[in-house]
N, C-alpha and C positions, 0 to 999 in steps of 0.2 A: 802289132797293129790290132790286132780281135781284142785284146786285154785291154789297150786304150780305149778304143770302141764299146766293149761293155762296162768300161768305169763312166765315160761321159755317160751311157746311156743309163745306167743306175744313178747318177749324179741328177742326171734330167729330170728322171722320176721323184726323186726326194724333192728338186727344187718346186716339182708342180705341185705336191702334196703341201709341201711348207709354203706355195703362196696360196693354196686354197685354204689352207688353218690360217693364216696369217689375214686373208680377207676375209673371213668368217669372225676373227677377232676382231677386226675392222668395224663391222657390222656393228657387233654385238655393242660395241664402246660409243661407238658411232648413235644407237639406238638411246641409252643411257646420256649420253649427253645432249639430246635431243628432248628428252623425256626431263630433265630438270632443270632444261630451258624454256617449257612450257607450263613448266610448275613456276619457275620463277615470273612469267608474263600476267599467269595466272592471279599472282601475288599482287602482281602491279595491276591488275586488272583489265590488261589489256587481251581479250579471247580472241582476236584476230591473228595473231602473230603464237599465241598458243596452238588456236587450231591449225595454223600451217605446220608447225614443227609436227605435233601430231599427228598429221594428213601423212609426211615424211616418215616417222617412225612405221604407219600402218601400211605403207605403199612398201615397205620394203619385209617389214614382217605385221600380216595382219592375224598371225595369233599372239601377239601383243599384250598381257592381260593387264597391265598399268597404263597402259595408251588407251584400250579399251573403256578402262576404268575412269580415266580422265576426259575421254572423248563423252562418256556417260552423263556425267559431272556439267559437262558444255551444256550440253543439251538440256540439261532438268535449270541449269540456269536462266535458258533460251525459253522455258519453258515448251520445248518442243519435244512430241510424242516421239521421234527418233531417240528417245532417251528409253526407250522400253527395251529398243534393239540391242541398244548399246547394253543395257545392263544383263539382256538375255543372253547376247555374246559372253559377258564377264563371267557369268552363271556357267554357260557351254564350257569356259576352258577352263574355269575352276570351278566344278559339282560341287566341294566340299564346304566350299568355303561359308559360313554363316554368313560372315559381316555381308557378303556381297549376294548373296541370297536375299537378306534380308534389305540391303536397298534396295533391290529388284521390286520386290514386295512394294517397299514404301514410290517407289517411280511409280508401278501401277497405282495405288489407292491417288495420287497426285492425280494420274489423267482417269480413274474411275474406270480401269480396267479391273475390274474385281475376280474376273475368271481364270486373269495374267495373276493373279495377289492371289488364291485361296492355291492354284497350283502352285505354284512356286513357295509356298510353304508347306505345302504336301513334300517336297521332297528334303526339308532340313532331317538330318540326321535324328534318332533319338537323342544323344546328347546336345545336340543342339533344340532341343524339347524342353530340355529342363532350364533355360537361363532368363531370366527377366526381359530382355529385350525381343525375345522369342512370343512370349507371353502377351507383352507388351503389344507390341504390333498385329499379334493374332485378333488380341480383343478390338483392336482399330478397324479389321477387316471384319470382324465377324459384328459389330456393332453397324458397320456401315453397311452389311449385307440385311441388318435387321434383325440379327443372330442376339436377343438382349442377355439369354443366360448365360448360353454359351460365350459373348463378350464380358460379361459379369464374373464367372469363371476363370477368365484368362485373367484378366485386371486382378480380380485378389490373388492370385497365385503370384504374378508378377511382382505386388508390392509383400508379399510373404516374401520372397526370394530377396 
């Protein structure tokens, strides 16, 4: 009787472990198929039905960084200033990333957050210093801040590159 009892009872244990991985995979698939059915609405142009899916991806994981990224996207379409959020979240869960650093960048100079745009390129990497489109958008901020050499600078470097 103790030897049946601690095999069901080790049997219980695996079974709750394997349905908490098993709804954790759930999620994650779940997540994924949510996320390129808002890419496909997107397509079709319908943002309504995008941002709900999205709304769902982020209600259930809001470190999200492609929901994030796409929720970012809504908004700069919407032309609405909640797009700064969204890009500073993208930024927050991925530091490294240039491309999305540097939207960040280009969201602010849009709504003429130049303070959100001069920081957020203070912190690109040194190799992310050396590439064209780095350049490129420095001199758009530093031209729009009134910066004309230092805009002038960036720009011939950019087209040297």
């Amino acid at each position: 009787m103790r030897k049946v009892l601690m095999v069901v009872l080790v049997l219980g244990i695996f079974a709750l472990g394997g349905g908490y991985a098993g709804y954790r995979a759930y999620l994650s698939v779940r997540q994924a198929h949510l996320i390129k059915q808002a890419q496909h609405y997107l397509t079709q142009s319908d943002a309504r039905k995008a941002l709900l899916c999205l709304q769902r991806v982020l209600r259930s994981n809001p470190r999200n960084v492609e929901a994030c990224r796409l929720m970012a996207g809504l908004s700069e379409a919407e032309r609405s200033p909640g797009a700064l959020v969204w890009r500073s979240r993208v930024v927050e869960l991925n530091p490294r990333s240039l491309d999305d650093r540097l939207a960040l960048v280009q969201s602010a100079m849009m709504f003429r957050d130049y303070m959100d745009a001069t920081n957020a390129l203070e912190g690109v990497d040194p190799a992310g210093r050396k590439t064209a489109a780095y350049h490129n958008i420095a001199g758009a901020v530093a031209a729009a801040a009134n910066q004309r050499a230092e805009a002038e600078a960036h720009f011939l470097e950019a087209a040297r590159l």
